[in-house]
C-alpha positions as a Markdown table, in Angstrom:
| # | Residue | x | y | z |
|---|---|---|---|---|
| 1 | Unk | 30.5 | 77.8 | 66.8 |
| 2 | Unk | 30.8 | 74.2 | 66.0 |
| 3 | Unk | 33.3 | 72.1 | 67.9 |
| 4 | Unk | 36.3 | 70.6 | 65.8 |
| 5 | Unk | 36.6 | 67.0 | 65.6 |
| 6 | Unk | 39.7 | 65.3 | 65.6 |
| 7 | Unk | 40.2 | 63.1 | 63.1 |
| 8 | Unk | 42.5 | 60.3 | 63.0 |
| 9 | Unk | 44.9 | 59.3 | 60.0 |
| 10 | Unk | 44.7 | 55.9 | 60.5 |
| 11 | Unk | 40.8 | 56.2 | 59.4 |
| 12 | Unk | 41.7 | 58.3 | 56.7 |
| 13 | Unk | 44.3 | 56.0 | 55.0 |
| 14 | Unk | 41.3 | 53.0 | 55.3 |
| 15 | Unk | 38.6 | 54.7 | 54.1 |
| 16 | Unk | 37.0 | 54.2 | 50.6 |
| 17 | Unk | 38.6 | 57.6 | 49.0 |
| 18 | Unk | 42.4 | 56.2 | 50.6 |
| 19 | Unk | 42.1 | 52.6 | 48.9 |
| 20 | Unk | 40.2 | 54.4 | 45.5 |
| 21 | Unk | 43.2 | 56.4 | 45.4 |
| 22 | Unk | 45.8 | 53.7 | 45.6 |
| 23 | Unk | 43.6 | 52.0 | 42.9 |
| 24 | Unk | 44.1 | 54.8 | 40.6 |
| 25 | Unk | 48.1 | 54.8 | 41.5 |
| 26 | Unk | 48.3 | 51.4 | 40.8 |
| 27 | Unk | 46.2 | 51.8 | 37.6 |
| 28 | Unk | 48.3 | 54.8 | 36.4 |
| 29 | Unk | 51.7 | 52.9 | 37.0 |
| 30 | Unk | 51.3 | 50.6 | 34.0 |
| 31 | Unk | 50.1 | 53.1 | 31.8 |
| 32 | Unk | 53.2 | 55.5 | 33.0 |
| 33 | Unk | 56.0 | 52.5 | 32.3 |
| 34 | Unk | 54.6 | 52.4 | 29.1 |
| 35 | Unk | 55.1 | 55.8 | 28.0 |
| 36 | Unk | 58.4 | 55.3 | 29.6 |
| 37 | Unk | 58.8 | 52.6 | 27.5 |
| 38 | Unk | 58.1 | 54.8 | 24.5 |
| 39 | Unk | 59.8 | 57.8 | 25.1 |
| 40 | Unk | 63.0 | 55.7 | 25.7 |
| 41 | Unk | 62.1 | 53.7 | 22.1 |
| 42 | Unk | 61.3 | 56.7 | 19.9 |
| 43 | Unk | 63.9 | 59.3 | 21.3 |
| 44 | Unk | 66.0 | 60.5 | 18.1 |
| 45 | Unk | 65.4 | 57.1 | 16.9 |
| 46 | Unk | 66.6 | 57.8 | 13.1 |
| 47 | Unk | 70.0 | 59.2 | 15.0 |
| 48 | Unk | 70.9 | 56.5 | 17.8 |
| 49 | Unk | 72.4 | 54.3 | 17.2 |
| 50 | Unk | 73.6 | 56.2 | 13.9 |
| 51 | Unk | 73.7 | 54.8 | 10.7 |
| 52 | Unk | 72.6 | 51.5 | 9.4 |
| 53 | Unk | 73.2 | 48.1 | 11.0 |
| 54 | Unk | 73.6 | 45.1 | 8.7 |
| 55 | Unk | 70.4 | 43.3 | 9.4 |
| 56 | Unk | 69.2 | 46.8 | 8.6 |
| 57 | Unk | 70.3 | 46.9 | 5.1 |
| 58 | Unk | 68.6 | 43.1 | 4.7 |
| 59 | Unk | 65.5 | 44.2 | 5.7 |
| 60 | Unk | 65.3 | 47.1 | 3.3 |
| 61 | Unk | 66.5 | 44.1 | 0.7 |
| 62 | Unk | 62.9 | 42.1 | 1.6 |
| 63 | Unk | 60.8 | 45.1 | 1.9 |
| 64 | Unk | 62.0 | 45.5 | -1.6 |
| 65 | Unk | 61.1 | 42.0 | -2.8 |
| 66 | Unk | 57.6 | 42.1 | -1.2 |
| 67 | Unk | 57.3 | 45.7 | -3.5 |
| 68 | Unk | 58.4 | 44.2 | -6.5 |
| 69 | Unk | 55.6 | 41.6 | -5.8 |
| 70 | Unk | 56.9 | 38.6 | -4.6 |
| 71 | Unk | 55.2 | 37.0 | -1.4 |
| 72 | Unk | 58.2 | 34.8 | 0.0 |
| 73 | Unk | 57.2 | 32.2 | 3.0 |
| 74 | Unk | 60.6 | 32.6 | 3.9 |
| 75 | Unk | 63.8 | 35.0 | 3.2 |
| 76 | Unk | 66.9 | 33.4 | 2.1 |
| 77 | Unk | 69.7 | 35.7 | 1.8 |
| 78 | Unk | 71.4 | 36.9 | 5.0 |
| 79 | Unk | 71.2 | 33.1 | 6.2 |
| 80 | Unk | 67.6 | 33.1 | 6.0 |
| 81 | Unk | 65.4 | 34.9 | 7.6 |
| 82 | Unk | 61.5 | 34.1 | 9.2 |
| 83 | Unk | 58.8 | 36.2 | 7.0 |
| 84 | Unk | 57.5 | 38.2 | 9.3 |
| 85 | Unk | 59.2 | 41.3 | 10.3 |
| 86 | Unk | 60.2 | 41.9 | 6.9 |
| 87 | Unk | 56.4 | 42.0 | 6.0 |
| 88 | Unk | 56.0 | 44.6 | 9.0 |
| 89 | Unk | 58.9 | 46.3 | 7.2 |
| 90 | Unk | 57.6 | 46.5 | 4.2 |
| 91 | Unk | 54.4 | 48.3 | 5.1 |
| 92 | Unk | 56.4 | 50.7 | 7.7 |
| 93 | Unk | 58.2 | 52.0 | 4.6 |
| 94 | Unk | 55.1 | 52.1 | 2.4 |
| 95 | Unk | 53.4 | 54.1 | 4.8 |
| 96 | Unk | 56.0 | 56.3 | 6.3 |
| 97 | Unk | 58.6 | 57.0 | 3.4 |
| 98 | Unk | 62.3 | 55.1 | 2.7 |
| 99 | Unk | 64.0 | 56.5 | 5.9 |
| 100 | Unk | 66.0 | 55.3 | 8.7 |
| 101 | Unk | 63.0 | 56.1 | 11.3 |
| 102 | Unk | 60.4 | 54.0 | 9.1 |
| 103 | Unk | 62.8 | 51.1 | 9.1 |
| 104 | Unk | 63.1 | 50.9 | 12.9 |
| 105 | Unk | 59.3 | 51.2 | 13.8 |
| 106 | Unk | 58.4 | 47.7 | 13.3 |
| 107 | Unk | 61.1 | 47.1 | 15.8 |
| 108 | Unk | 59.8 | 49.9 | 18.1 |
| 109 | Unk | 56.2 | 48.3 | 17.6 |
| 110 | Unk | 57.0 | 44.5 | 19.1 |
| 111 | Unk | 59.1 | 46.0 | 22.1 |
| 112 | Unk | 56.0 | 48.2 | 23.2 |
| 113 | Unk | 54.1 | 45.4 | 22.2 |
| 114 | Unk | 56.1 | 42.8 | 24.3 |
| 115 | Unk | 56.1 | 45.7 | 27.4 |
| 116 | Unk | 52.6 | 45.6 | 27.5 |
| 117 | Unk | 52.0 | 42.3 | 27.3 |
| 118 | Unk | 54.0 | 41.4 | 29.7 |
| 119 | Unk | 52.0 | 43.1 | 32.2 |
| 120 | Unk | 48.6 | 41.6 | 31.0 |
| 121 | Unk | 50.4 | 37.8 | 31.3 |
| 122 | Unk | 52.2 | 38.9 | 34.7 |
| 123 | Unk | 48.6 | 40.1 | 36.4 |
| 124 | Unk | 47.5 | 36.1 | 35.6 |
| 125 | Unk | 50.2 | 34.3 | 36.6 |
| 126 | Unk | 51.2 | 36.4 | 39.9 |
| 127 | Unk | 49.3 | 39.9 | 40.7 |
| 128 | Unk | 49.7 | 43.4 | 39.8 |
| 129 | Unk | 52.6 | 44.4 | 42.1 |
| 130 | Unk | 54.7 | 41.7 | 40.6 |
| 131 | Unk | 53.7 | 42.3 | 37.1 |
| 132 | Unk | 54.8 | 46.0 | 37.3 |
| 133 | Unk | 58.1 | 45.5 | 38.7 |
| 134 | Unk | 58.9 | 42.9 | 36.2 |
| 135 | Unk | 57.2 | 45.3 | 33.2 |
| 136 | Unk | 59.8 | 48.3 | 34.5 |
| 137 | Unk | 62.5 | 46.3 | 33.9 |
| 138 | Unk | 62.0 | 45.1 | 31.1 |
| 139 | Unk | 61.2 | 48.5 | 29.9 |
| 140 | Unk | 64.4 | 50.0 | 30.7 |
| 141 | Unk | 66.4 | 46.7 | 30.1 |
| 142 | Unk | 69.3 | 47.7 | 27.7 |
| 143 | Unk | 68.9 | 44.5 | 25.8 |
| 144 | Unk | 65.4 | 44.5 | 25.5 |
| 145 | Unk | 65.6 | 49.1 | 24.5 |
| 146 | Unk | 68.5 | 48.4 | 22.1 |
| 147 | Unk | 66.8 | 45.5 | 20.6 |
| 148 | Unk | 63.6 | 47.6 | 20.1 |
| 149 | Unk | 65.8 | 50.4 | 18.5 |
| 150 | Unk | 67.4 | 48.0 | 15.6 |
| 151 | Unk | 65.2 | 47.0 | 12.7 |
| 152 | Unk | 66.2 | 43.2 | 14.5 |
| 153 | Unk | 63.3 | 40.7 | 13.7 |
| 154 | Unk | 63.9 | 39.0 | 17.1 |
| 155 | Unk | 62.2 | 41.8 | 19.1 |
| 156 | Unk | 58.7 | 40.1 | 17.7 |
| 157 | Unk | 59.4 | 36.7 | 19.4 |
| 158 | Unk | 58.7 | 37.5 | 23.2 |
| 159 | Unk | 56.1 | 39.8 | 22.6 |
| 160 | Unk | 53.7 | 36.7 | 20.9 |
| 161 | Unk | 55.3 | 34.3 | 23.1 |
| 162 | Unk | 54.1 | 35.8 | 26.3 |
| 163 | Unk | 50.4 | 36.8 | 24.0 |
| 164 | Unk | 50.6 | 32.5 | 23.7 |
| 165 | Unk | 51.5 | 32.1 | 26.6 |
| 166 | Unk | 48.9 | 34.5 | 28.5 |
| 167 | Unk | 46.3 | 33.3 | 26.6 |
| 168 | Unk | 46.6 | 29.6 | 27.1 |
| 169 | Unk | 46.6 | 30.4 | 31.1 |
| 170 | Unk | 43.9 | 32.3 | 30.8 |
| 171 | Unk | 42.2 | 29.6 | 29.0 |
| 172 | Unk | 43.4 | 26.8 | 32.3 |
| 173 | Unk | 41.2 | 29.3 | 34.5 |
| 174 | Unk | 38.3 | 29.8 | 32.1 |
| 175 | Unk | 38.0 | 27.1 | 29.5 |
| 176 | Unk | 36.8 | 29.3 | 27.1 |
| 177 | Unk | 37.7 | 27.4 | 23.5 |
| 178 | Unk | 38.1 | 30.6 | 22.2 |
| 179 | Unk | 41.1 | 31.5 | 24.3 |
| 180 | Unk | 42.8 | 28.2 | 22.9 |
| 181 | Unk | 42.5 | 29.1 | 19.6 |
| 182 | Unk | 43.6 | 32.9 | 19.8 |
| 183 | Unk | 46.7 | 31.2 | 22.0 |
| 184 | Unk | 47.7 | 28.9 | 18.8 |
| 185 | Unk | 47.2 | 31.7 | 16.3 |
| 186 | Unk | 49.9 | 33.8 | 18.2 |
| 187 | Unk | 52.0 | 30.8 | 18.8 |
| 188 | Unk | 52.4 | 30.1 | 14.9 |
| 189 | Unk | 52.6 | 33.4 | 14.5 |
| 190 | Unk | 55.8 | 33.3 | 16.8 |
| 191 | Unk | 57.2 | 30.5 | 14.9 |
| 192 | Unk | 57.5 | 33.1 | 12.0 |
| 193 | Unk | 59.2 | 35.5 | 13.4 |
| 194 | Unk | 63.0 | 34.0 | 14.5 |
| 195 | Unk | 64.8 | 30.7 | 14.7 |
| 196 | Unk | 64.8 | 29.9 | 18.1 |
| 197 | Unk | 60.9 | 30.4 | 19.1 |
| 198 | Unk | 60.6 | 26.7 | 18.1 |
| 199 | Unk | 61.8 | 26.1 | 21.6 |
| 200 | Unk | 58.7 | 28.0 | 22.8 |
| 201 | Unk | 56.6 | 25.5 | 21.2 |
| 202 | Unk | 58.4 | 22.9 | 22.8 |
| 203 | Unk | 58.2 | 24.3 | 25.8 |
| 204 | Unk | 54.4 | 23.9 | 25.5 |
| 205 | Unk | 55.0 | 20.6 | 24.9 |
| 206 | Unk | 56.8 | 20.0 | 27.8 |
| 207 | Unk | 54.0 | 21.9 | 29.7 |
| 208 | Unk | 51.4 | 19.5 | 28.5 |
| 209 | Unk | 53.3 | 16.7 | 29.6 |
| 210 | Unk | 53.6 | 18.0 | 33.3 |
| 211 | Unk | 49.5 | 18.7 | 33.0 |
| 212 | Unk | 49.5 | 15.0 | 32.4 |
| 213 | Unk | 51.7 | 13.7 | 34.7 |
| 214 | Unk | 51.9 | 15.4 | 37.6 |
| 215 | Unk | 48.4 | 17.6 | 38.0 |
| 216 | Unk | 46.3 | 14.5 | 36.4 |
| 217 | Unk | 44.8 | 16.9 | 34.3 |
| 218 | Unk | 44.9 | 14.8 | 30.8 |
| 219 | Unk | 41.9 | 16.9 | 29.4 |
| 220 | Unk | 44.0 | 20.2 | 29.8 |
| 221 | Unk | 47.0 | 18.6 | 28.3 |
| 222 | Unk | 45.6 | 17.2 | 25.2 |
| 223 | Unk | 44.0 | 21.1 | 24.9 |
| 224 | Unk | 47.6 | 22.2 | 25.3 |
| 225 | Unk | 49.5 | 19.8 | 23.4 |
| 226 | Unk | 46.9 | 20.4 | 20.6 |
| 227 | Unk | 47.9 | 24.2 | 20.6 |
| 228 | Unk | 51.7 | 23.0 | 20.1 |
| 229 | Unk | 50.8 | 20.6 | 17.3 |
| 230 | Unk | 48.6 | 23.6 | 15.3 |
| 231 | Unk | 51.7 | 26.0 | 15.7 |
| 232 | Unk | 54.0 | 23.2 | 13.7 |
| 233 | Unk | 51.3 | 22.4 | 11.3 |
| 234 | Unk | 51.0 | 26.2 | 10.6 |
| 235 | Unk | 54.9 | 26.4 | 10.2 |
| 236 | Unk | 54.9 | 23.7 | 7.9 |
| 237 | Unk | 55.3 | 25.7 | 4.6 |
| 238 | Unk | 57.9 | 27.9 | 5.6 |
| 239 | Unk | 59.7 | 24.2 | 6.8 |
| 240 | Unk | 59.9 | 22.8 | 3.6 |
| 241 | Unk | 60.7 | 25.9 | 1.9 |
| 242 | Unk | 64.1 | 25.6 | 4.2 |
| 243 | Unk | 64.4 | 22.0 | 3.5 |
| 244 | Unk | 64.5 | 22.4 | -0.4 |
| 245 | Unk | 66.0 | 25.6 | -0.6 |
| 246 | Unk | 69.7 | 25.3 | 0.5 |
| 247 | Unk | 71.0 | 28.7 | 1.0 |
| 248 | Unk | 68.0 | 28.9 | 3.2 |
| 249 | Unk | 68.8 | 26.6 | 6.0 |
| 250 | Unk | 72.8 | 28.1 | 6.2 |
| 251 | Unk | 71.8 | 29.9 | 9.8 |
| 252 | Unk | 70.0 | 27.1 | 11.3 |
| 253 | Unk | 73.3 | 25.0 | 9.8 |
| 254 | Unk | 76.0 | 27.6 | 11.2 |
| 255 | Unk | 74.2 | 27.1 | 14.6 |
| 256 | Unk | 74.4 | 23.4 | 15.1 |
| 257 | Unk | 77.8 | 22.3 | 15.7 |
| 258 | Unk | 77.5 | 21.6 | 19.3 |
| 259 | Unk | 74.5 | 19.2 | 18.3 |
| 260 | Unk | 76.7 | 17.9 | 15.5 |
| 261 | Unk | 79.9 | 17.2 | 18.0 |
| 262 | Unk | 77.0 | 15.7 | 20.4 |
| 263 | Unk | 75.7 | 13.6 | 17.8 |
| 264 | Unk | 79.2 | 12.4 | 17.1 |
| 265 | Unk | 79.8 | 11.6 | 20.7 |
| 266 | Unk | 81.8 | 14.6 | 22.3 |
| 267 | Unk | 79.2 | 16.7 | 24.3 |
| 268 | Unk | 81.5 | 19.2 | 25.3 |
| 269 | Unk | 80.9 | 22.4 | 22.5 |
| 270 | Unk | 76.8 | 21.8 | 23.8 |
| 271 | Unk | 78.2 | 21.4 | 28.3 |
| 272 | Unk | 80.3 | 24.8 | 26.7 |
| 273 | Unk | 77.4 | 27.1 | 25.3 |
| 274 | Unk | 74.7 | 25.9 | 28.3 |
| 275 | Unk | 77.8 | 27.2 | 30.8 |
| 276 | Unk | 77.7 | 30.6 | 28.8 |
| 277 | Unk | 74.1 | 30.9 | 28.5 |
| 278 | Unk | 74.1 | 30.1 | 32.1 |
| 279 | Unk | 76.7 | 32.8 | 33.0 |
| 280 | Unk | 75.3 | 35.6 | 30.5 |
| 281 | Unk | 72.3 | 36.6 | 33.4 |
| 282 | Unk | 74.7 | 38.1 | 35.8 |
| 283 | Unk | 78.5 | 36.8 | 35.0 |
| 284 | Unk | 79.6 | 38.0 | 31.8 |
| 285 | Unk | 77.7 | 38.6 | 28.5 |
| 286 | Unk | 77.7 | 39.0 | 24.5 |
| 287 | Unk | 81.1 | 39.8 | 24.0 |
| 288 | Unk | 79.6 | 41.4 | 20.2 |
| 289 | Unk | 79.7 | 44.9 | 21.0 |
| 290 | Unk | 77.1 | 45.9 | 17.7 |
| 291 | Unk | 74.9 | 44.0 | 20.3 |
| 292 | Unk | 75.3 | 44.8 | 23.7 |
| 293 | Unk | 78.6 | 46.8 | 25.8 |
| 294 | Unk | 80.8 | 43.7 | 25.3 |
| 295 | Unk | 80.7 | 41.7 | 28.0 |
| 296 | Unk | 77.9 | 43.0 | 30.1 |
| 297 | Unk | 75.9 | 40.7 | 31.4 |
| 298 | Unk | 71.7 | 40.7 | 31.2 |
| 299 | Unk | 71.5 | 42.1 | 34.7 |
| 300 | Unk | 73.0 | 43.8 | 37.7 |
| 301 | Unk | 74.5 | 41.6 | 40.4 |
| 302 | Unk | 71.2 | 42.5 | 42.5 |
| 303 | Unk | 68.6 | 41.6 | 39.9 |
| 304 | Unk | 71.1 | 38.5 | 39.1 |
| 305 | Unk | 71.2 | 37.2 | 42.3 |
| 306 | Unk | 66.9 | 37.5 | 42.3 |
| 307 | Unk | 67.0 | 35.8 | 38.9 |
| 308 | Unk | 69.2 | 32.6 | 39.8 |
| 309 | Unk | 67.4 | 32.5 | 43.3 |
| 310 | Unk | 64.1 | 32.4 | 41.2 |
| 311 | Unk | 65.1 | 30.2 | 38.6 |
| 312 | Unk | 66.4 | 27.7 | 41.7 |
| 313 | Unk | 63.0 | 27.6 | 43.4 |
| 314 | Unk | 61.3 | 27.2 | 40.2 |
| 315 | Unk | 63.1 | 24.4 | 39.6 |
């Protein structure tokens, strides 16, 4: 009879089946939040929240103008709306029937979309452990679920930002010319779908400026900067279809009275708004409640507190 052996855990958790199993587990999570991700998206989707938002009814409007074949760079009514998601509407319904659920897929589509991405972009710019906690919460973030519940066009603009964004860091490690262009084609695309991604494309700016400046690295910043100036030049169209067409710019005009007052010399309305953006993370949010529970805030106080403290040493 053959003598046992003793065999020590310690061996077992540093052999090659231990670390092929944690690779699997850490392969697995991703793929799990996503279906998470899904589940909590789809769930009696036609049903919750019940009946039809405003924006909803708009977007059946453009899905209707794109049937009866016009090809608009730009909506106008509803004080104007980017193309984009009412395109994505469009061929939801065509393909799916005129019903509530085929209304709210596109939405559905971009938040799975941003979800996944997000973990692609996080992997580059941290590592996997990182990018998984940050693609849980985001998966279960009630801004981010209701959002992707709501045929709201806005879902689509984080979802090709981070794409843009991921891609052009991808590109800093690799240099691939490829990468750059695939990172402009999602960053016009971005500019297409809501009012505010302009500031992504500033932000880029601003990036290539810091390549410049502080890393020396004027080669990489012109490649950056370049990127920037094709996502304007794609947008250029759907600009001057806002700057001719009145009814079309009442949104972007309804927006801008702080930088009107700031123009005019009293910066308080703009000091006013950057205190509230500033507060809506973990102080006290939207107070619209077909939005958001009125008043809650972005995050917990936990997640808050790691969000300022972030945003502090990024800074």
């Amino acid at each position: 009879m053959r003598p046992s052996v003793a065999v020590n855990p310690r061996e077992i958790r540093g052999s090659p089946f231990a670390a092929g199993r944690k690779r699997r587990v850490a392969r697995a999570l991703p793929v799990a939040i996503l279906c998470l991700a899904a589940v909590l998206r789809l769930w009696r989707l036609d049903q919750v929240p019940p009946g039809l938002q405003h924006d909803e009814v708009f977007k059946t409007i453009f899905a209707q103008q794109i049937r009866a074949g016009q090809w608009p760079i730009f909506f106008d009514l509803n004080g104007g709306n980017e193309p984009l998601f009412g395109y994505l509407t469009a061929a939801s319904l065509a393909l799916f029937g005129h019903n509530l659920l085929a209304l709210r897929l596109p939405a559905v589509a971009g938040g799975l979309l941003g979800v996944a991405v997000l973990y692609w972009t996080g992997r580059q710019l941290v590592d996997r452990a990182t990018a998984t906690l940050a693609t849980f919460l985001m998966s279960v973030s009630l801004w981010h679920l209701l959002d992707s519940r709501v045929s709201l066009r806005a879902i689509w603009l984080p979802a090709l930002l981070t794409l843009a964004f991921g891609f052009i860091w991808k590109w800093l490690r690799q240099r691939r010319a490829c990468l750059l262009l695939v990172a402009g084609l999602f960053l016009a695309l971005s500019l297409y779908t809501y009012s505010s991604a302009v500031l992504g494309t500033v932000t880029l700016l601003l990036f290539g400026v810091w390549l410049a400046l502080v890393r020396e690295d004027r080669p990489a910043a012109g490649a950056v900067v370049g990127v920037a100036l094709f996502a304007l030049l794609a947008a250029v169209p759907m600009a001057v279809h806002m700057a001719r067409v009145d009814i079309a710019g009442v949104r972007l005009r309804d927006l801008s009275d702080g930088l009107t007052a700031l123009r005019a010399g009293d910066p308080l309305p703009v000091l006013h708004g950057t205190a509230e953006v500033a507060g809506m993370f973990g102080l006290s949010g939207d107070p619209e409640w077909r939005y958001n529970l009125a008043g809650r805030p972005v995050f917990s106080l936990p997640l808050a507190v790691g969000f300022y403290t972030g945003v502090l040493l990024v800074a």
